[in-house]
ROTORGU-478719 format. One record per residue (C-alpha): chain; residue number from 1; x negated, z, y negated. Coordinates in Angstrom, 3 decimals, always signed. Each point is the difference from the previous one (the first is absolute). Example, Ala and Ser with C-alpha at 12.3 -4.5 7.8 and 13.67 -1.06 7.14 Angstrom:
(vodo "A", 1, (-12.300, +7.800, +4.500))
(vodo "A", 2, (-1.370, -0.660, -3.440))
//
This chain:
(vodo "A", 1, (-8.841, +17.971, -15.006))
(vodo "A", 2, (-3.589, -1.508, -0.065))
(vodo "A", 3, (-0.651, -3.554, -0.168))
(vodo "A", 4, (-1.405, +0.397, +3.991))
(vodo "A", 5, (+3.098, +1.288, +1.151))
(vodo "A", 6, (+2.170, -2.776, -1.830))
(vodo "A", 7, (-2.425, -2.792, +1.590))
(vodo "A", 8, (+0.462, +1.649, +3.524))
(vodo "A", 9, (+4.237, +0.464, -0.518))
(vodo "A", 10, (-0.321, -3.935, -1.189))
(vodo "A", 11, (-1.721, -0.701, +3.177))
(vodo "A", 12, (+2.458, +1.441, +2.357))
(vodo "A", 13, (+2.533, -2.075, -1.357))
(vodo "A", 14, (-2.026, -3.520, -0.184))
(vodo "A", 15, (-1.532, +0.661, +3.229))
(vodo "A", 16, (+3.942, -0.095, +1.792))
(vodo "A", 17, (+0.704, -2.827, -2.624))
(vodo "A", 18, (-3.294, -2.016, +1.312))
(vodo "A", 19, (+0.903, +0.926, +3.459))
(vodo "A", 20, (+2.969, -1.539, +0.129))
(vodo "A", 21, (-1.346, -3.310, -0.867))
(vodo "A", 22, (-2.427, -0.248, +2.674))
(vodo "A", 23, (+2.801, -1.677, +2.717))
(vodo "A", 24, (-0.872, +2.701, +2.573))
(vodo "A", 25, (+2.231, +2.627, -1.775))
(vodo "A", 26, (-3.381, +2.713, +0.041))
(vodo "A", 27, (+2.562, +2.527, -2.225))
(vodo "A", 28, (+2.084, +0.422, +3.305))
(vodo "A", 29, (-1.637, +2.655, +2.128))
(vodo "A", 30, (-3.645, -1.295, -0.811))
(vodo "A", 31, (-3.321, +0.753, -1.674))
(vodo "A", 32, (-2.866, -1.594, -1.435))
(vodo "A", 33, (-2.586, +0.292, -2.711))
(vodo "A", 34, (-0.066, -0.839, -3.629))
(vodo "A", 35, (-2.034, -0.448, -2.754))
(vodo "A", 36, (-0.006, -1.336, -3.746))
(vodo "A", 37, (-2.006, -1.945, -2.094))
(vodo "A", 38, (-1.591, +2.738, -2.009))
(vodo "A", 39, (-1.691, +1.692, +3.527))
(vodo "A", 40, (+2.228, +2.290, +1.075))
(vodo "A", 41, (+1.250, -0.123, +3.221))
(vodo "A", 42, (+1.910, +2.018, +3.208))
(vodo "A", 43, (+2.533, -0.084, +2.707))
(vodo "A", 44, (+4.068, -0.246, +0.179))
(vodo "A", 45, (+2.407, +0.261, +2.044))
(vodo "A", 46, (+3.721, -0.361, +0.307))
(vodo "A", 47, (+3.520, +0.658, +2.110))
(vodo "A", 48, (+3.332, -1.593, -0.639))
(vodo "A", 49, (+2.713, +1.172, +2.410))
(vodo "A", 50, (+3.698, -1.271, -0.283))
(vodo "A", 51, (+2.823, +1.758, +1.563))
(vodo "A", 52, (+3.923, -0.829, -0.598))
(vodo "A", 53, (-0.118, -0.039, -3.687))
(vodo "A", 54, (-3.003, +1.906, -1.006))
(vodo "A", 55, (-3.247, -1.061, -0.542))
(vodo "A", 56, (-2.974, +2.208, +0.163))
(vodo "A", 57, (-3.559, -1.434, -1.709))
(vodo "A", 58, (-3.615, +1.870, +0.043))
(vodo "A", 59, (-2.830, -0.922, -1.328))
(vodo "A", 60, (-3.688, +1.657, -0.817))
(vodo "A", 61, (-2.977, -1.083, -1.566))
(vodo "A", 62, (-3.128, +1.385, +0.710))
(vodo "A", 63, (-2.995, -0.067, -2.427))
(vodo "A", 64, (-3.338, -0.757, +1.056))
(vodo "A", 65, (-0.859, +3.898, -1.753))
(vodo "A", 66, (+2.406, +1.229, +2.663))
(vodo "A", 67, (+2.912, +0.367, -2.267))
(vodo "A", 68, (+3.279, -0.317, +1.415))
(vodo "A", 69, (+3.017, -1.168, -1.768))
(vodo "A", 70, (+3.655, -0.660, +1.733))
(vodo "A", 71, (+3.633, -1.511, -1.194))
(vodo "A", 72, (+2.860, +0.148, +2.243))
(vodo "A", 73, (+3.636, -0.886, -0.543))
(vodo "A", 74, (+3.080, +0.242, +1.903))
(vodo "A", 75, (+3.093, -2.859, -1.041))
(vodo "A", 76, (+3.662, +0.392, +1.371))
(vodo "A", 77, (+2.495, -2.857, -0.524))
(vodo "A", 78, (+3.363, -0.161, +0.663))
(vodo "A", 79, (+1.546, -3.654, +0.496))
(vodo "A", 80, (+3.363, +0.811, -0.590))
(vodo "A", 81, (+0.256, +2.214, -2.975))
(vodo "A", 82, (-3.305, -1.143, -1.499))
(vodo "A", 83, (-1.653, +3.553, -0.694))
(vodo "A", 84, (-3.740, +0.258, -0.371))
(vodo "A", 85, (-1.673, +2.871, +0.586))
(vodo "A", 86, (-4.170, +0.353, -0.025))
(vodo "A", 87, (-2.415, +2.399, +0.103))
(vodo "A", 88, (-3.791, -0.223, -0.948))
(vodo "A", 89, (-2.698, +2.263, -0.054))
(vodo "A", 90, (-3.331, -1.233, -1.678))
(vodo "A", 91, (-3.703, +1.220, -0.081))
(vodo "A", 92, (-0.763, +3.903, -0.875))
(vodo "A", 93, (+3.761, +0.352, +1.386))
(vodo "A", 94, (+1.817, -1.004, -2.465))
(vodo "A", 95, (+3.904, -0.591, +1.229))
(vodo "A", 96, (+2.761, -2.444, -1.563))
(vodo "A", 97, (+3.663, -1.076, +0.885))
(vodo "A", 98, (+1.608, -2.421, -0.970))
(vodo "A", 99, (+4.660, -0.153, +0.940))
(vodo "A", 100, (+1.395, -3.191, -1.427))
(vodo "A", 101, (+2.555, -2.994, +1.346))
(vodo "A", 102, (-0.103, -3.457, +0.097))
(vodo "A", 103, (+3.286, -1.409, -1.755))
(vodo "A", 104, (-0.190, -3.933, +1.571))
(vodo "A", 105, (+2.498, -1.263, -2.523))
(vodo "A", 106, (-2.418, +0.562, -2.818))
(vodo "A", 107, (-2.846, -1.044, +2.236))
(vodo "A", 108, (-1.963, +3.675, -1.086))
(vodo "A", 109, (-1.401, +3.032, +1.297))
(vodo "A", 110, (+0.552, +2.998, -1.862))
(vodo "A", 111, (-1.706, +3.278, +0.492))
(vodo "A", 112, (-1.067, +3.418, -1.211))
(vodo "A", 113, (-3.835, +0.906, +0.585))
(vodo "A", 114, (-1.243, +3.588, -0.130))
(vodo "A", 115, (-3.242, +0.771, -0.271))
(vodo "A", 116, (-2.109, +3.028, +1.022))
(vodo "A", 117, (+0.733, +2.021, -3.116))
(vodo "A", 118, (+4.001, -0.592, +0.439))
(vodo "A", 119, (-0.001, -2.295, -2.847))
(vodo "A", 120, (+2.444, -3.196, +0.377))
(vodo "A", 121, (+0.220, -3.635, -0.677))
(vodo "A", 122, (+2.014, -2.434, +0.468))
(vodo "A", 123, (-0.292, -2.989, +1.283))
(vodo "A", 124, (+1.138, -3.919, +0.611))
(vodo "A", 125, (-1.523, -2.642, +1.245))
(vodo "A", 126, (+1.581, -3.342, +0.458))
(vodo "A", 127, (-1.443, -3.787, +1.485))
(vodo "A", 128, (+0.228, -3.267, -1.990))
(vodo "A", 129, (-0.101, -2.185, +2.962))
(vodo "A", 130, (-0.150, -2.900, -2.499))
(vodo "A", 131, (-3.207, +0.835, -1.561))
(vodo "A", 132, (-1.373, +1.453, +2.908))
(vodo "A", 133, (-0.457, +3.682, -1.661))
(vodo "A", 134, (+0.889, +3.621, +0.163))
(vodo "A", 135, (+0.537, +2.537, -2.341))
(vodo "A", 136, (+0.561, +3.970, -0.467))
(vodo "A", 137, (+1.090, +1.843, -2.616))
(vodo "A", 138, (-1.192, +3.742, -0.184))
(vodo "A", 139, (+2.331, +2.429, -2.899))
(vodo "A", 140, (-0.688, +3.579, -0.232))
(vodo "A", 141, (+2.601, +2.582, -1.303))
(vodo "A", 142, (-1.541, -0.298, -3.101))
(vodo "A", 143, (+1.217, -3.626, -0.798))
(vodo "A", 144, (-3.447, -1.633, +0.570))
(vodo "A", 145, (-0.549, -2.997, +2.528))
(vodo "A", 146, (-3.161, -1.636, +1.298))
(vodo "A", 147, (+0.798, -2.991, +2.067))
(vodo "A", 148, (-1.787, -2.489, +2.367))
(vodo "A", 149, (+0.013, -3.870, +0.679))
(vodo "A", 150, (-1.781, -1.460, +3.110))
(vodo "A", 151, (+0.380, -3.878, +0.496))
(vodo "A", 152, (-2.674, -2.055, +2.383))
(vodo "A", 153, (-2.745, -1.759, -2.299))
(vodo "A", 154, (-1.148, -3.765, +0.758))
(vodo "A", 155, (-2.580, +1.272, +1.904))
(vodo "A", 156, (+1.661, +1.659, +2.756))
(vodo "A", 157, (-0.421, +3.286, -1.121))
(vodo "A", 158, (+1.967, +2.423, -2.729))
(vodo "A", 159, (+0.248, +0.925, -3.062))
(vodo "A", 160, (+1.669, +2.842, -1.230))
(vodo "A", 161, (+0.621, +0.992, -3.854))
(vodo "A", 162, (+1.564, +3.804, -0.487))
(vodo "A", 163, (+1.345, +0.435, -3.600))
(vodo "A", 164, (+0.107, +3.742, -1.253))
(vodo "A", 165, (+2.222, +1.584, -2.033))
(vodo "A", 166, (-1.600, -1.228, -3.342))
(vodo "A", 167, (+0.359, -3.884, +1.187))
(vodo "A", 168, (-3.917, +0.340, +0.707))
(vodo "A", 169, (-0.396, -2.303, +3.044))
(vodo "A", 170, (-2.555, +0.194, +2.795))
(vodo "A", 171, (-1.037, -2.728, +2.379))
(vodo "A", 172, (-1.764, +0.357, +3.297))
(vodo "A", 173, (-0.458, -3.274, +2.490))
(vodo "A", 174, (-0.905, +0.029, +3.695))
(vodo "A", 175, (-0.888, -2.207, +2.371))
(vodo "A", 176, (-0.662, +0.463, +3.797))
(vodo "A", 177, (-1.890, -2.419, +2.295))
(vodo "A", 178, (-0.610, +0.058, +3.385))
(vodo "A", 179, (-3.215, -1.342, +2.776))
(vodo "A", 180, (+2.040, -0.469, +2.828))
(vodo "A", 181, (-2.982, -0.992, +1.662))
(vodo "A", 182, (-1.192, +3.183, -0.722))
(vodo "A", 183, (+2.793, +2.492, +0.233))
(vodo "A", 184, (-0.660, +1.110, -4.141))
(vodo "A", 185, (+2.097, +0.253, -2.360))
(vodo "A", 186, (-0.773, +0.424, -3.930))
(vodo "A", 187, (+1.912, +0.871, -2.876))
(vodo "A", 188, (-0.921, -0.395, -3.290))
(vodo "A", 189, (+1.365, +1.876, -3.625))
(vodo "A", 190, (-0.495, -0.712, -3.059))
(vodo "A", 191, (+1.180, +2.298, -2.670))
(vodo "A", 192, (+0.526, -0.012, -3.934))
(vodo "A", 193, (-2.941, -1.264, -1.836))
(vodo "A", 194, (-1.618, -2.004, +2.644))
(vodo "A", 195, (-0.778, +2.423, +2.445))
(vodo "A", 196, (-0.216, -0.254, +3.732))
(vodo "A", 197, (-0.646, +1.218, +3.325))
(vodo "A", 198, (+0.399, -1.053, +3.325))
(vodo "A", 199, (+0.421, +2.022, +3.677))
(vodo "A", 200, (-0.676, -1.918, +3.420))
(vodo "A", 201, (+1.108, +1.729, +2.975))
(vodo "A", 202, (-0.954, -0.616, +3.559))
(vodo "A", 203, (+2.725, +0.364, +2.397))
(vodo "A", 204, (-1.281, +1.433, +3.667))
(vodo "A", 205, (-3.306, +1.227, -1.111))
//
């Protein structure tokens, strides 16, 4: 995949991340325009539909080139026996479930994701409500794990620091801040090794 086409899948996902900070909830059956600090730029828009105990989410992200790139996932959740059940299909059509459980006791959720190839991982994530973080823990077949800590920063924003299998760690911390006065909201990475970026996106544009 070429560095464009990672950018643009990035954006899709920031752009519903920014638009849910706005206050006027611009990811649930609305549209806009977006645009990042390097000059590119383009429209979105988004659905979120609940019924019983599915969820259904859409989103696409339009370049200013024309380019169009969609995500949409579909959630079911049983109360009463915990199951979890999710399907999402990414940009260039690219499909993956995920069929887990949450066990309460141990205050987990514990799933198996399959990607596009058939390959499997699986995975648990679990909250520290104490220090305010989250955490997942990937494992392949093969015996290697990658796993990932989010906690909120001082800031406001968060940081998130994924280990791989070697014990190499990677940190990556984000903050989002929003112009009520002017309906914006802007989110801001930055990456290993200093680097950055930021998207603002314009809800009802």
């Amino acid at each position: 995949m070429n560095t464009s086409s990672k950018l643009t899948r990035a954006i899709v996902g920031a752009v519903a991340m920014a638009a849910l900070s706005t206050g006027v909830q611009a990811d649930r059956n609305g549209s806009g325009t977006w645009s990042t600090d390097r000059g590119a730029s383009g429209t979105y828009s988004g659905q979120s539909e609940r019924s019983g105990n599915s969820v259904n989410r859409s989103q696409t992200v339009t370049t200013e080139g024309g380019k169009t790139f969609s995500r949409s996932s579909q959630t079911e959740f049983d109360r009463q026996t915990g199951e979890v059940n999710s399907t999402v299909t990414g940009p260039g059509g690219r499909t993956r479930t995920s069929t887990g459980s949450i066990d309460r006791e141990e205050g987990t959720l514990n799933r198996t994701i399959t990607g596009q190839g058939g390959r499997s991982v699986e995975a648990t994530t679990s909250v520290d409500r104490e220090n305010k973080s989250i955490g997942t823990t990937y494992s392949t077949e093969s015996g290697k794990s990658v796993s990932t800590s989010t906690s909120r920063n001082e800031g406001g924003g968060r940081s998130t620091t994924v280990t791989g299998p070697g014990g190499k760690e990677r940190s990556v911390q984000s903050t989002t801040r929003v112009d009520r006065d002017a309906g914006t909201a802007t989110g801001t990475m930055t990456g290993p090794g200093g680097r950055s970026g930021s998207l603002t996106i314009n809800p009802g544009d």
